[in-house]
Residue, then its C-alpha position, 0 to 999 in steps of 0.5 A: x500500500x502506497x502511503x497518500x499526503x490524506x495518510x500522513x496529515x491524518x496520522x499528524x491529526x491523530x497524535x496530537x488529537x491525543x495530545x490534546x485529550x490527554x493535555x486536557x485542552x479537548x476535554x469537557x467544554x472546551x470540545x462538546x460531543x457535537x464537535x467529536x461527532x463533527x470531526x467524524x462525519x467530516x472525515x467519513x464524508x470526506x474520504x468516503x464522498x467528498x474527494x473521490x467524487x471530486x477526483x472522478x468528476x474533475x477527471x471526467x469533465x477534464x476527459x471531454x473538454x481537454x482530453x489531449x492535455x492528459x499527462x500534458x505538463x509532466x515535464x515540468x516535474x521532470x525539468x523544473x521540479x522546485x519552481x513548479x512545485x513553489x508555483x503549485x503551492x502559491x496558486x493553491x493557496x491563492x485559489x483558497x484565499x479566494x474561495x476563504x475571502x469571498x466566504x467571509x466577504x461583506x454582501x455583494x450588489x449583485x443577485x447571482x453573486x449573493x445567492x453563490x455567496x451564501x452556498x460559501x457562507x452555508x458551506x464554511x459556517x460550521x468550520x467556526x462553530x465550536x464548543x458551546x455558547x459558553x464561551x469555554x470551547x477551544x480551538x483544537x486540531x480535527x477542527x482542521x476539516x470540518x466543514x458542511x458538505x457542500x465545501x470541497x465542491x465550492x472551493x476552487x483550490x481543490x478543483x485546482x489540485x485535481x486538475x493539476x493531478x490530471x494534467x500529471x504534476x503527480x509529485x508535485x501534488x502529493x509534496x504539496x498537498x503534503x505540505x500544506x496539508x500539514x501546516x493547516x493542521x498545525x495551525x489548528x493545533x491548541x498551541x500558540x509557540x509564535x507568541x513566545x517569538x512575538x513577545x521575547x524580551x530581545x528586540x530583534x527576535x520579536x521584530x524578525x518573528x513580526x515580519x515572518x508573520x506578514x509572509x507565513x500564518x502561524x498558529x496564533x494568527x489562525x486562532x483569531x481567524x476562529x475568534x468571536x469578534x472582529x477578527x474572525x474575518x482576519x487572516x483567511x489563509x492556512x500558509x501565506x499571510x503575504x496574500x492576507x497582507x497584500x492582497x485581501x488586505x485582512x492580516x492581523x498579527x496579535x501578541x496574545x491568544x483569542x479571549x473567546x473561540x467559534x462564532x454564536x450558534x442556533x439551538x440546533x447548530x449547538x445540540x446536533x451535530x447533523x443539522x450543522x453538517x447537513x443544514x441547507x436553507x436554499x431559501x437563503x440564495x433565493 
């Protein structure tokens, strides 16, 4: 059996999800039943549904209209491994910068564009929803893939990453999603290790640590994306806050973790794990 970038993120999620239990930042209020039960059926859809329909569907559609581009940029790998593979990263993060900003964006003018606002707003909501209204529940690392169903066929990094497989950058795919696979878990991850850097006594390691931050998104960043307040809009990508800094004009550096995690959630949205994964009022779009 051939070990897949899914097989060692998952591993990743694993160890530290124990790590969490057993540190007790996952116990009792601070993860509710409903984020456990979440966490399971993000998972199961998404190995199960989610990205083997993705992979088959791109493959089929990419079959019809550019079947002659199958395998067509594999020479890339072979020649321009490490450019292609720095070029891979930045347009995934790229594209899910996009599909994060536009979720969290305020209400377009246009119709069409508010109905497709709103399958983004309902597809990403249950990623922010955590604990319970207490105020108490944190932010810990299977929170990494939790989403609504509807996520991974909106998101246009994930269409990318399937075409780019079929246009045979097959290494460059798996280093990739490997890698950022990994960094988007350790930024789930209840921990906070930047603040040591952003708050050490000697200057020059806060400052270099300040403008790692407007390249890279650390954990703490991360953290005040999954904020109540008015820094849950901030910081939209997993690895390159540069996008965040110059491109969205969203980054937020703060020096000390979030007071309060995940957003204010419904009777149903707090009590059942099922109406937060399946919930769809199209009535909403319309």
């Amino acid at each position: 059996m051939t070990l897949q970038p899914a097989h060692f993120v998952t591993l990743f999620i694993i160890v530290f999800a124990l790590w969490e239990w057993l540190s007790g930042r996952a116990r009792a209020e601070r993860k509710s039943k409903e984020d456990w039960q979440m966490a399971g059926l993000s998972a199961a859809g998404m190995v199960l549904i989610q990205r083997p329909a993705l992979l088959f569907g791109i493959a089929w559609i990419a079959g019809l209209i550019i079947p002659q581009y199958q395998g067509g940029l594999s020479w890339l790998v072979s020649d321009y491994f490490w450019p292609t593979l720095i070029g891979y990263i930045a347009l995934e993060e790229l594209f899910h910068g996009l599909g994060h900003w536009f979720a969290h964006a305020r209400r377009p003018k246009s119709r069409w564009l508010q109905r497709l606002q709103g399958l983004y707003k309902i597809g990403h909501r249950p990623h922010h929803l955590s604990g319970g209204n207490d105020g108490k529940g944190q932010l810990t690392v299977t929170q990494t893939f939790v989403e609504h169903w509807l996520w991974w066929f909106i998101m246009p990094n994930y269409w990318f990453q399937f075409l780019a497989l079929y246009l045979g950058l097959t290494e460059v795919f798996i280093i990739g999603t490997l890698f950022k696979g990994l960094w988007a878990a350790h930024n789930h991850v209840n921990w906070n290790y930047d603040l040591y850097f952003l708050n050490h006594r000697w200057a020059w390691v806060r400052n270099s640590m300040y403008a790692l931050c407007h390249i890279f998104t650390f954990p703490t960043q991360h953290h005040h994306h999954h904020a109540r307040g008015k820094n849950s809009g901030s910081n939209l990508c997993n690895l390159l806050a540069i996008y965040d800094w110059l491109l969205f004009g969203t980054l937020v550096i703060e020096r000390e973790k979030p007071k309060v995690y995940g957003w204010r959630q419904t009777p149903e949205e707090e009590h059942s794990a099922l109406y937060r994964y399946f919930y769809t009022d199209l009535a909403k779009l319309r």
